[in-house]
C-alpha positions as CSV (number, residue, x, y, z in Angstrom):
1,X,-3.5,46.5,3.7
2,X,-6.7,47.6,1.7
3,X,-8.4,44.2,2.3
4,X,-11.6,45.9,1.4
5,X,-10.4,45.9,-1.8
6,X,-8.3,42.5,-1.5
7,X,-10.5,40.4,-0.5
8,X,-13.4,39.5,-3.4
9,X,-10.8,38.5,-5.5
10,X,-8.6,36.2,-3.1
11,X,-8.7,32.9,-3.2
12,X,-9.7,31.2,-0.4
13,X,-6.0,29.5,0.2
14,X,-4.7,33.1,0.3
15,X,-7.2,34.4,2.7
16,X,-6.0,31.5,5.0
17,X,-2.7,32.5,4.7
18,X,-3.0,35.8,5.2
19,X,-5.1,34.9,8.3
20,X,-2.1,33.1,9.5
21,X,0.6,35.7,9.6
22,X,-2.1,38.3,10.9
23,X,-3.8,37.3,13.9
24,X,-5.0,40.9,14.2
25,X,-7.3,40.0,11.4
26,X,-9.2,37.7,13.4
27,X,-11.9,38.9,15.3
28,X,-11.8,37.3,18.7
29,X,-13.2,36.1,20.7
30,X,-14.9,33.4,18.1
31,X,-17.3,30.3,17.9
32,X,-17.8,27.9,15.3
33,X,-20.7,25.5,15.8
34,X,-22.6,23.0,13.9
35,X,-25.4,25.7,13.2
36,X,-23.8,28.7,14.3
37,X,-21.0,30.8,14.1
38,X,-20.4,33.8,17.2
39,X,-17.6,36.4,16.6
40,X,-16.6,39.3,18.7
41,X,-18.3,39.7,22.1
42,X,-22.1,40.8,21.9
43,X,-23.1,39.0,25.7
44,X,-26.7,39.2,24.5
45,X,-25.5,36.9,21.2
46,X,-23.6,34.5,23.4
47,X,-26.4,34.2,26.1
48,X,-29.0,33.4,23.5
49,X,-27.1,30.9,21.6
50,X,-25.0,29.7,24.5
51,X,-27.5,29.0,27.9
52,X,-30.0,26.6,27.6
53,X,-34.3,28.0,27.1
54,X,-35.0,28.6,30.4
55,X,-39.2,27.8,31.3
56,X,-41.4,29.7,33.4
């Protein structure tokens, strides 16, 4: 599909739509947060963001 290339110079309504005939696109798993965002699955990355500080 040479999105490499694609991309920059989509707009953001195309990117969207491409996104929604392509779910392969879409890196899973995914989070979106207020502060955030989490995609793919690094356990370290979720852990840290994800369970509360723990004290000693």
């Amino acid at each position: 599909m040479k999105l490499k290339d694609r991309l920059p110079n989509m707009s953001v309504d195309d990117s969207l739509a491409l996104l929604q005939t392509n779910g392969m696109l879409i890196k899973r798993p995914f989070l979106l947060a207020e502060r955030f965002g989490l995609a793919g699955f690094k356990e370290a990355n979720w852990e840290k963001r994800l369970l509360p500080v723990r004290s000693a």
